[in-house]
C-alpha positions in Angstrom: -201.1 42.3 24.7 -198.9 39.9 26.8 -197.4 37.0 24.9 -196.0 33.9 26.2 -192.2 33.2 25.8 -193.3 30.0 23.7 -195.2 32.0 21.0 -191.9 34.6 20.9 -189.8 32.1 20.5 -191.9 30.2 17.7 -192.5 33.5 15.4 -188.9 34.0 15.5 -188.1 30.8 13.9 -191.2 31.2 11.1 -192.8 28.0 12.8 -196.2 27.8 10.6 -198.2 25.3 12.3 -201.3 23.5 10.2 -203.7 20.7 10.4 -203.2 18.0 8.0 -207.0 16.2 8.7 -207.7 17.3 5.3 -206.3 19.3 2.3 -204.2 22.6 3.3 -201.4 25.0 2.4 -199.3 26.7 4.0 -196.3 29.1 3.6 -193.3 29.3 5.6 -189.5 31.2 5.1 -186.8 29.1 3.9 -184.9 26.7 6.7 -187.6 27.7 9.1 -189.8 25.4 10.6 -192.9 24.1 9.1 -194.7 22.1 11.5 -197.8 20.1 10.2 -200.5 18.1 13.0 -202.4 15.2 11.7 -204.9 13.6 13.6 -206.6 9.9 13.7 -209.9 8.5 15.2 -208.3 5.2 15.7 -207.3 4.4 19.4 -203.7 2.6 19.7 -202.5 0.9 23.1 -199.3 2.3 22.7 -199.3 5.0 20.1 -195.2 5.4 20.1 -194.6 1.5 19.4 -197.7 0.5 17.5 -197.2 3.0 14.5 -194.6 5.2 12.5 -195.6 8.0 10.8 -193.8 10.0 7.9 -194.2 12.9 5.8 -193.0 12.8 2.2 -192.4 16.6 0.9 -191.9 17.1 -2.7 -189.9 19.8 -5.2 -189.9 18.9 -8.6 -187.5 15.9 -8.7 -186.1 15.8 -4.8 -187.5 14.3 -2.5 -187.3 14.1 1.4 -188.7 11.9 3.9 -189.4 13.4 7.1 -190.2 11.1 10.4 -193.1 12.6 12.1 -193.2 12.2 16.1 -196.6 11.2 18.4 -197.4 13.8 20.4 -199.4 12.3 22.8 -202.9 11.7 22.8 -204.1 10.8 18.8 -201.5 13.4 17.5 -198.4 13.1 15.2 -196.8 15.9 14.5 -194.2 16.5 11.7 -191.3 19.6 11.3 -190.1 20.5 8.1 -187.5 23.2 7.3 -187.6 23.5 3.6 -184.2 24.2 1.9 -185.1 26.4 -1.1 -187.8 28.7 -2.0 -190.9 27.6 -4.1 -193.8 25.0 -4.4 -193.5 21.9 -2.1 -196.2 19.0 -2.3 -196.5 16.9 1.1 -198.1 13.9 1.8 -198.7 11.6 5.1 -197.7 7.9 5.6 -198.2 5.4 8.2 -197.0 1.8 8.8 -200.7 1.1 9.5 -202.4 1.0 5.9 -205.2 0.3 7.5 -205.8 3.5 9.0 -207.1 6.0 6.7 -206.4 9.4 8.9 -202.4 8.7 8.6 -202.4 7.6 4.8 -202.9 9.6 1.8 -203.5 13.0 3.3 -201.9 15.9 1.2 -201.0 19.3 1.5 -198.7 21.9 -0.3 -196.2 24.6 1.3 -194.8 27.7 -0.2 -191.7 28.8 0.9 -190.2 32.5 0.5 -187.2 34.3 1.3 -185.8 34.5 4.5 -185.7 38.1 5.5 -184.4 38.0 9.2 -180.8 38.0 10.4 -180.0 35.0 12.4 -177.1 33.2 10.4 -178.3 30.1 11.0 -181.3 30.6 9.2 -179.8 33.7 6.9 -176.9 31.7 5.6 -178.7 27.9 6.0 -177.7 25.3 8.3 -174.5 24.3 9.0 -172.4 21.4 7.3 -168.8 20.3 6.3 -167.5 22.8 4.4 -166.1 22.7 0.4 -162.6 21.8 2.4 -163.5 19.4 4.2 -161.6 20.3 6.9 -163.9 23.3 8.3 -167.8 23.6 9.4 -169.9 26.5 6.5 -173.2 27.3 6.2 -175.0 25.6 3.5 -174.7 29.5 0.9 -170.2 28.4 1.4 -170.5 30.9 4.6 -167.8 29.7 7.1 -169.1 28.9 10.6 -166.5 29.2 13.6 -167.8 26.3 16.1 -167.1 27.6 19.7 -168.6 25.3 21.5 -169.7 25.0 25.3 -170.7 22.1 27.0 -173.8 21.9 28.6 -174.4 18.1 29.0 -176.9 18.3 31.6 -178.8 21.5 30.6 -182.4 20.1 29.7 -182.8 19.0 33.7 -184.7 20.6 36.1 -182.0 21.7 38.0 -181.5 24.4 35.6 -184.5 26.1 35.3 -186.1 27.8 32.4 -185.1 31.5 33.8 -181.5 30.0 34.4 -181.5 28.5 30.8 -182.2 32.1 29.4 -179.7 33.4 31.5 -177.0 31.3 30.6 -178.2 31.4 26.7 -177.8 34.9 27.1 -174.4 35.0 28.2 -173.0 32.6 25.9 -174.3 34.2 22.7 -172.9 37.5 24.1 -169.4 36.0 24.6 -169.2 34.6 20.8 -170.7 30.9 21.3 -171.8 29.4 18.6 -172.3 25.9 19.9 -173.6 24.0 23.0 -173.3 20.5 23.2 -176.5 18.7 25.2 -177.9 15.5 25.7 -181.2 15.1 25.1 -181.2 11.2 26.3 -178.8 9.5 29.2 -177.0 11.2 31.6 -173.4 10.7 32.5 -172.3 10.4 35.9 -175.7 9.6 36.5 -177.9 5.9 37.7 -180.5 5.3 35.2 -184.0 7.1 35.3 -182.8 9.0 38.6 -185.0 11.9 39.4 -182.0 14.4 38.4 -182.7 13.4 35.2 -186.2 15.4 34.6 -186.9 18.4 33.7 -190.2 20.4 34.5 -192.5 17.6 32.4 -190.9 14.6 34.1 -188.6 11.6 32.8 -188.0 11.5 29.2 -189.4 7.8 29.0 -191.3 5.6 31.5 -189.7 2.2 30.5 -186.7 1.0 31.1 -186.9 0.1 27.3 -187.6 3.5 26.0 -191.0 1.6 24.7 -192.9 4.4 27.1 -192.4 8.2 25.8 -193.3 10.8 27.9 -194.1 13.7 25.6 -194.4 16.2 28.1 -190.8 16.3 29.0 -189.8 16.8 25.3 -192.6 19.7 24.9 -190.4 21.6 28.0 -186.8 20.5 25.9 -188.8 22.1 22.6 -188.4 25.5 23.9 -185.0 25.8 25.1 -183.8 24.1 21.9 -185.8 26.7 20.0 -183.9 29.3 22.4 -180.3 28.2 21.3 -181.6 28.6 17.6 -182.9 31.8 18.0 -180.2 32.9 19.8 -177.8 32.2 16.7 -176.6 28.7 18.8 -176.3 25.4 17.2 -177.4 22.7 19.4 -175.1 19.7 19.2 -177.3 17.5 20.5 -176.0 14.3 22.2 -178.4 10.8 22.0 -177.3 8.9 25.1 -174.3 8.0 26.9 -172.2 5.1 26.7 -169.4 4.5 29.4 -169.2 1.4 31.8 -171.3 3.4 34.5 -173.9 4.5 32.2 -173.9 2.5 29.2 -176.9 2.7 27.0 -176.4 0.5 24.9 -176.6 -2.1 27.5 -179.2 -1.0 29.8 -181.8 0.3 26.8 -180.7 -1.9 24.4 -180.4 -0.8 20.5 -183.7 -1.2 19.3 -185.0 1.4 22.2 -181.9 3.6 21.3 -183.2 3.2 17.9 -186.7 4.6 18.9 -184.9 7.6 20.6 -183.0 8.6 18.1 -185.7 8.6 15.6 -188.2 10.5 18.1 -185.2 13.1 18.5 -184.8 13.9 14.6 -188.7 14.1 13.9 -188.2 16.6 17.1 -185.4 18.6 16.1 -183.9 17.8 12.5 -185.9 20.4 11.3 -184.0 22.9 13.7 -180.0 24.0 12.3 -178.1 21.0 14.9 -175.9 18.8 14.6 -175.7 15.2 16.4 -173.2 13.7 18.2 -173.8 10.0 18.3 -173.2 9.5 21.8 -170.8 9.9 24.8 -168.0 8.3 25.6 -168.3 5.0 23.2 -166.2 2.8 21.8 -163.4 4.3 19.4 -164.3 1.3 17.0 -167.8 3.4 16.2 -166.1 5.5 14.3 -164.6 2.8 11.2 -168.0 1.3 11.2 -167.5 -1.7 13.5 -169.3 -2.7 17.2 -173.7 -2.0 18.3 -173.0 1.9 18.2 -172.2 1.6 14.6 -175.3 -0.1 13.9 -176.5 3.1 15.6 -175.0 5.7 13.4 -175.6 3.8 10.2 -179.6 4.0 11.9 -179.4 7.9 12.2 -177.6 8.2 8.6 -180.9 6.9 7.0 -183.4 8.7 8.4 -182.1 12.2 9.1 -183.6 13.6 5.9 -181.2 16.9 6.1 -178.1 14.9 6.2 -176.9 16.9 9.2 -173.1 16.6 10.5 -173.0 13.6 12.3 -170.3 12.5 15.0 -169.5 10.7 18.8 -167.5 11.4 21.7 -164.4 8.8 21.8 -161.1 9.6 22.9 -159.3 9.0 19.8 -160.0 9.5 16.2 -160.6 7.4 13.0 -158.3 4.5 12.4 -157.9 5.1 8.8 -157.6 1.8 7.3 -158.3 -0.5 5.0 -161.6 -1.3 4.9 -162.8 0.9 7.2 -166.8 2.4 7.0 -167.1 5.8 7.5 -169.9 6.5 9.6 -169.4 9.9 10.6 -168.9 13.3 9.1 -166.6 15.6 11.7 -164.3 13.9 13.8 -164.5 14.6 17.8 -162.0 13.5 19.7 -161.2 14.1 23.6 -158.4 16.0 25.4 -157.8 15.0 28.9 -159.3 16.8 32.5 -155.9 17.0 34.4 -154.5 20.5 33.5 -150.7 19.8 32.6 -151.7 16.7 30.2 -154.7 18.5 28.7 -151.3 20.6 27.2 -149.1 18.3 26.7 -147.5 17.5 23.4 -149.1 13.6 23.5 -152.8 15.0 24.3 -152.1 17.9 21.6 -150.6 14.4 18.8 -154.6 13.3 19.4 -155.8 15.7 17.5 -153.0 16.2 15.2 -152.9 12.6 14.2 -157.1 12.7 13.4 -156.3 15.7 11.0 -153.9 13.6 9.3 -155.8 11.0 8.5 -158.3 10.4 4.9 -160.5 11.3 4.0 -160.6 14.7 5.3 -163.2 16.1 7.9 -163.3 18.2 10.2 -161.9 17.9 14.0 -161.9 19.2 17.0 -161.7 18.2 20.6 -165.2 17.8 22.2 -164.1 17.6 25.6 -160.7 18.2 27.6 -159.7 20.8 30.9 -163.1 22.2 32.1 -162.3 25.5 33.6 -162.1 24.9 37.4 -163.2 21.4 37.3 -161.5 20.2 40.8 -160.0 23.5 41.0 -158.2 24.0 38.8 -157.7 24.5 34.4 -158.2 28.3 34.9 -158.1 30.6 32.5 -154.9 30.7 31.1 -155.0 27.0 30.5 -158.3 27.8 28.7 -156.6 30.2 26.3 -153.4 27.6 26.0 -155.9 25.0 25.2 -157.8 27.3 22.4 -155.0 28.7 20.8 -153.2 25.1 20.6 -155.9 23.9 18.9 -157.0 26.6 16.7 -152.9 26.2 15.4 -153.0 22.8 15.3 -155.7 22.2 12.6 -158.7 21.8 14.5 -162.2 23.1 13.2 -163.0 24.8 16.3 -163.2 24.7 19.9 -165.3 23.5 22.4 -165.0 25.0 26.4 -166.1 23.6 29.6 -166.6 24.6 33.1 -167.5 23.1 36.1 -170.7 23.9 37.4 -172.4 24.6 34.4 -171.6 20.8 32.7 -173.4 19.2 35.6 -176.0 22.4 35.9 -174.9 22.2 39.4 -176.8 24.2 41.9 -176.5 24.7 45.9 -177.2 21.6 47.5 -177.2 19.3 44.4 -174.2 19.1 42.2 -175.8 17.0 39.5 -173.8 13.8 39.9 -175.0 10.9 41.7 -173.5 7.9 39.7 -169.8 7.6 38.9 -167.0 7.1 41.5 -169.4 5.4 44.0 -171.1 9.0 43.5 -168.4 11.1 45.0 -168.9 15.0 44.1 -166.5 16.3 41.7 -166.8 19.7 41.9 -169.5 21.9 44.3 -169.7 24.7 41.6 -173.1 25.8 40.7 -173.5 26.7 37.3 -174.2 30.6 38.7 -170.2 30.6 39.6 -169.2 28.7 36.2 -171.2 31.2 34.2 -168.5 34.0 35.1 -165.0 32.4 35.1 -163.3 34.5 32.8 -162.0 31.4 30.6 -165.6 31.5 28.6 -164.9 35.4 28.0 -161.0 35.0 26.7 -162.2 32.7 24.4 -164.9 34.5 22.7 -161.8 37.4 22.4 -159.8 35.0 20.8 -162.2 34.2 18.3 -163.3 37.5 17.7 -159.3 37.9 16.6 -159.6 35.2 14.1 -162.5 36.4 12.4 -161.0 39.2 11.2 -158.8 37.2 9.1 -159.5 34.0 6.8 -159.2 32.0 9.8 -160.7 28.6 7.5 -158.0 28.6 5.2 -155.1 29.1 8.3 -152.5 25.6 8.0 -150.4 24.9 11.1 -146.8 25.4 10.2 -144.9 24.7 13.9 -141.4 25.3 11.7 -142.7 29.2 11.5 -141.8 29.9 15.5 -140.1 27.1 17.3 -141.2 26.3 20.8 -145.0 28.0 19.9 -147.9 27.2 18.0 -148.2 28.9 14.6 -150.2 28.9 11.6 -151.8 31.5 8.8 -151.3 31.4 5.3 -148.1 32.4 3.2 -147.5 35.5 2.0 -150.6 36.8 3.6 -150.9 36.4 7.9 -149.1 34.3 10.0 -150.4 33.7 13.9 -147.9 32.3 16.4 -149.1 31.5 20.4 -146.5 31.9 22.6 -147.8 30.0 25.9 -147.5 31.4 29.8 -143.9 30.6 31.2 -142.2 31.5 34.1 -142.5 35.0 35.6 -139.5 37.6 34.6 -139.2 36.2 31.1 -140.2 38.4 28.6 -138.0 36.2 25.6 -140.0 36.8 22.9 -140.6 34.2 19.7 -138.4 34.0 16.9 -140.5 34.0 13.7 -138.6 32.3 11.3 -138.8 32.3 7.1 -140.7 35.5 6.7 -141.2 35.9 2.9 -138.3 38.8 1.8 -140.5 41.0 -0.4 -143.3 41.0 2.0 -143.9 44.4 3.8 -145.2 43.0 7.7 -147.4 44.6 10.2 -146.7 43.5 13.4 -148.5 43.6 16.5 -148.6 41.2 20.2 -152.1 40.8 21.2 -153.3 40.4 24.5 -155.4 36.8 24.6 -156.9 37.6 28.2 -158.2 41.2 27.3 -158.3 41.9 23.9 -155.4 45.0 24.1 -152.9 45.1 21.0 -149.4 46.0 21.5 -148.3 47.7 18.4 -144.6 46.7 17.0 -144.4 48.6 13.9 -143.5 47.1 10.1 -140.9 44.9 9.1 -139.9 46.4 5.8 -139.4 43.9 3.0 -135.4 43.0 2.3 -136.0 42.2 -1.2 -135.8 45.0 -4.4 -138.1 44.1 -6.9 -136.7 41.4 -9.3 -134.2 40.5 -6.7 -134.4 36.8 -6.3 -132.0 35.3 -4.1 -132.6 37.5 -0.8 -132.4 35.3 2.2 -135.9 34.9 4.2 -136.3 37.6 7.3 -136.8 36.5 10.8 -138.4 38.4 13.5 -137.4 38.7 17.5 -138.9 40.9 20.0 -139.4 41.1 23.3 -143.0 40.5 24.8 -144.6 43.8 26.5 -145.2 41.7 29.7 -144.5 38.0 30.8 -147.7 36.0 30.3 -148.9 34.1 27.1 -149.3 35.8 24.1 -150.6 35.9 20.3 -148.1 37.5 18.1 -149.6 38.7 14.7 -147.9 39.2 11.8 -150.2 40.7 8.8 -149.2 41.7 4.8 -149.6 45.5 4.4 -151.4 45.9 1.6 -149.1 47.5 -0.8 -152.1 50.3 -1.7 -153.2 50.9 2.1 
C-alpha cells in the first residue's frame, strides 16, 4: 500500500489525531504530538480575529495551557506534546462563552513510554542546561547545537523534493539545528511573491488580521521533517531591520497574532524561537516594542522553550535590566578577515561574561562563499574559535542555501536597492566542503565532555585553547602562511599527568599520532615544575592539537 509522505512523517512523530465534538481519549508516547480537532456550528466573519481558542491539559497538580490554532473553515485545532507518562484530563476554552462547541468539551490522554530513537523525542526537548552555559535535553542529556541557516527555506523556491534533499544532507553531516523563519523575509519587500510557498502568502493583510492556513499546512510538513530527522527548528517570527521592519509595517498587535498562531502550530514540536532578526540590542534587557514582544511569547508558550533574537551584541548586564530571553545570540560579521578578528571574537567573549549565565553563541557571521569568498578554512577558523571561546555551539551559513537561491532567482529582491548578493543556488551551497569540516569537528568533540570544556587562551599563546584540567586540553592552531610548520607551545601541562598526544586534521578527520608525554613528577613529589609541549605540525595548514590523560589502568 502506497502511503503519502505526510502520513510517514506524522506516525513517526506519534501524532494521535481526535475529535473533541464530544467526549474522547486518546493515547499518545511521551513528547510526541497529540493533536485534538474541535469543531463549531457557529459561523464567524473572521474566524482568526473574532475568537481564541485554548486547551487546558491536566496531571494531578500541573497544569498547562495550550493555544489552539483555526484551521480554516469552522476548525481549531490544538497540539500537545505531553512531558511525562500517565493520565492527562483536557478541556476546551473559547473567548466566546457564548458558543457552546468551544466551551466545556473534555477529553482524557494517556501517555506511554517513548520507545523510538530520535533524541529529541528519546531524551525530551531541548532547554538550558543545569550550567547554564550549555543547551541539554530535558533527561540532563547534553545537546551540541550545530546550526545552519536556512532563513528562506519554507518558500517556494525550495521545493518540497529540494527540502528533503537538503534535510538529508544536513542530518548526515551532524546538524542538529536550522534556523528559519516562518514570518518576514529579510532582504525581501513586503508580501512579495518570493515569499510563498506551494499554499500561497502566509497572510492576506497587510495587518496579519487575514491567515492563510494553507500555506502553514505546506510549512507543517517540512517542520515535521526537521523533527524527524533529529533537527531542531529554530524558528525565527519576523524580521526587523530598516528594510524590512516588522514591527513597523505589521505593527505589534499583528506580530502578536503571529506569534501566537506559530506556537499553537509548532510548540508542541522540540524548537526553539528566536524572537526575531536583526532587532534592536535593547530587546534583550527588556526595553523598546520587541520587548513587549518577547514578554508576549514568554506567556503563552506553555513548554517554556529557549527563547532568543538576532542582534549584534549581547546583554547589557545592568542594573535593572529584564531578562527576556534564555540563550544569548549574538552576530559575527560577513567580511572574512573581521569575522576572525580578535574584536568580532571580544563579541562573544564579552556575552559569556556577563550574569546571569546562559548560553551563547553566534547566530550569524562569514557565510561560506557569500560574495566569494569565507571558504572553508575560514569556516573551521570560525568553529573552532568559538567552540574555545565559550560558546554553546555553532551555527554555519552558505550562500545559496540562506536565500534558497535557485537559477534565475537568487531570492533577494529588497535590500541594497535589490542588488544580487550572491548567484549561488542552494544546489552549489549544499556541497561546499565548509558544512562537512564542521560536522568532523563536532564529531571530535563528542568524544570528550565537550559541555564542561573552559577556554583557557594562557594554555597555548597565539591559539585558541580550552578542555578541563588534569583531564583533556584542545588547542586550534589557525592557517598561517605556507612553509611554516612552527608548531604551538602548550604551556602548564600538569607534572604527574601521563599525556597522549595527537594533531588532528580539522578538514578530513586524519589524526597524526605524537606519542605520550610521560609525567615529570614521582609520586609524592610536590614541587616539580609544570611540563610544556612543542612540536612541529605534520603539514602547514590549521590544526587541532589534542592533548588527552591516559588513563593510568588503560
Amino acid at each position: 500500500m502506497k502511503m503519502t509522505m505526510r502520513y510517514l512523517v506524522c506516525v513517526a512523530l506519534g501524532l494521535c489525531v481526535l475529535s473533541c465534538a464530544g467526549a474522547s481519549a486518546g493515547k499518545v508516547a511521551q513528547w510526541n504530538v497529540f493533536e485534538a480537532a474541535c469543531t463549531t456550528a457557529k459561523e464567524y466573519t473572521n474566524a482568526f480575529m473574532d475568537v481564541e481558542v485554548n486547551v487546558v491539559f491536566r496531571q494531578g497538580a500541573k497544569k498547562w495551557v495550550v493555544p489552539a490554532f483555526w484551521a480554516g473553515g469552522r476548525k481549531w485545532v490544538v497540539r500537545f506534546a505531553p512531558p511525562a507518562q500517565g493520565e492527562y484530563k483536557y478541556r476546551v476554552e473559547c473567548t466566546d462563552k457564548s458558543n457552546a462547541d468551544l466551551n466545556g468539551k473534555d477529553g482524557t490522554l494517556k501517555v506511554t513510554a517513548y520507545k523510538g530513537d530520535n533524541p529529541l523525542l528519546k531524551h525530551s526537548f531541548v532547554s538550558v542546561g543545569a550550567d547554564q552555559r550549555h543547551f541539554a535535553h530535558a533527561d540532563g542529556t547534553p545537546f551540541f547545537w550545530l546550526g545552519d541557516t536556512w532563513w528562506k527555506g519554507l518558500c517556494k523556491r525550495m521545493t518540497w523534493e529540494g527540502f528533503q534533499e537538503l534535510t538529508a544532507d544536513r542530518k548526515a553531516k551532524g546538524f542538529t539545528v536550522v534556523q528559519i523563519v516562518c514570518g518576514p523575509y529579510p532582504d525581501e519587500g513586503f508580501f512579495q511573491p518570493s515569499w510563498e510557498n506551494e499554499g500561497g502568502q502566509a497572510y492576506l493583510s497587510k495587518d496579519f488580521s487575514v491567515v492563510n492556513p494553507k500555506y502553514f499546512e505546506y510549512a507543517d510538513r517540512r517542520f515535521r521533517l526537521l523533527v524527524d530527522s533529529g533537527i531542531v527548528p529554530a524558528i525565527v517570527g519576523a524580521w526587523g531591520r530598516g528594510d524590512c521592519n516588522s514591527m513597523q509595517v505589521i505593527g505589534p498587535a499583528g506580530i502578536k497574532r503571529h506569534w501566537r498562531h506559530v506556537i499553537a502550530r509548532y510548540g508542541a514540536y522540540p524548537v526553539v524561537w528566536i524572537l526575531a532578526g536583526e532587532i534592536a540590542d535593547e530587546t534583550k534587557w527588556g526595553q523598546g516594542s520587541w520587548a513587549e514582544i518577547a514578554k508576549y511569547v514568554r506567556g503563552i508558550d506553555p513548554y517554556k522553550h529557549p527563547l532568543s533574537c538576532h542582534t549584534g551584541q549581547g546583554r547589557r548586564g545592568a542594573d535593572g535590566d529584564m531578562c527576556v530571553i534564555d540563550y544569548d545570540m549574538v552576530g559575527g560579521n560577513h567580511d572574512a578577515p573581521t569575522a576572525i578578528s580578535g574584536g568580532t571574537l571580544a563579541i562573544l567573549t564579552s556575552a559569556c561574561a556577563k550574569k546571569p549565565a546562559m548560553p551563547v553563541l553566534v547566530g550569524e557571521t562569514c557565510y561560506e562563499g557569500h560574495m566569494q569568498q569565507g571558504f572553508q578554512d575560514v569556516q573551521r577558523h570560525l568553529f573552532w574559535m568559538y567552540m574555545l571561546s565559550g560558546a554553546a555551539g555553532h551555527t554555519y551559513g552558505a550562500a545559496g542555501i540562506w536565500h534558497a537561491g535557485v537559477e534565475g532567482d537568487p531570492g533577494i529582491v529588497g535590500a541594497f536597492g535589490g542588488q544580487v548578493y550572491d548567484w549561488t543556488t542552494w544546489k552549489e551551497g549544499l556541497n561546499y566542503p565548509g558544512s562537512t569540516q564542521l560536522g568532523i569537528g563536532k564529531k571530535l568533540l563528542e568524544k570528550y565532555p565537550w559541555w564542561r570544556f573552559e577556554p583557557n587562551p594562557d594554555w597555548a599563546p597565539g591559539c585558541y585553547a580550552a578542555g578541563i584540567p588534569d583531564a583533556v586540553r584542545f588547542v586550534y592552531l589557525p592557517r598561517r602562511n605556507i612553509y611554516n610548520w612552527n608548531g604551538p607551545e602548550v604551556k602548564n601541562l600538569e607534572p604527574d599527568v601521563d599525556w597522549h598526544v595527537y594533531y588532528f586534521d580539522p578538514a578530513t578527520g586524519r589524526k597524526f599520532d605524537q606519542g605520550t608525554i610521560k609525567a615529570s613528577a614521582k609520586a609524592g613529589d610536590t614541587t616539580a615544575k609544570p611540563v610544556s609541549f612543542r612540536k612541529n605540525v605534520p603539514a602547514p595548514q590549521d590544526w587541532v592539537l589534542v592533548l588527552e590523560r591516559v588513563n593510568p589502568g588503560g
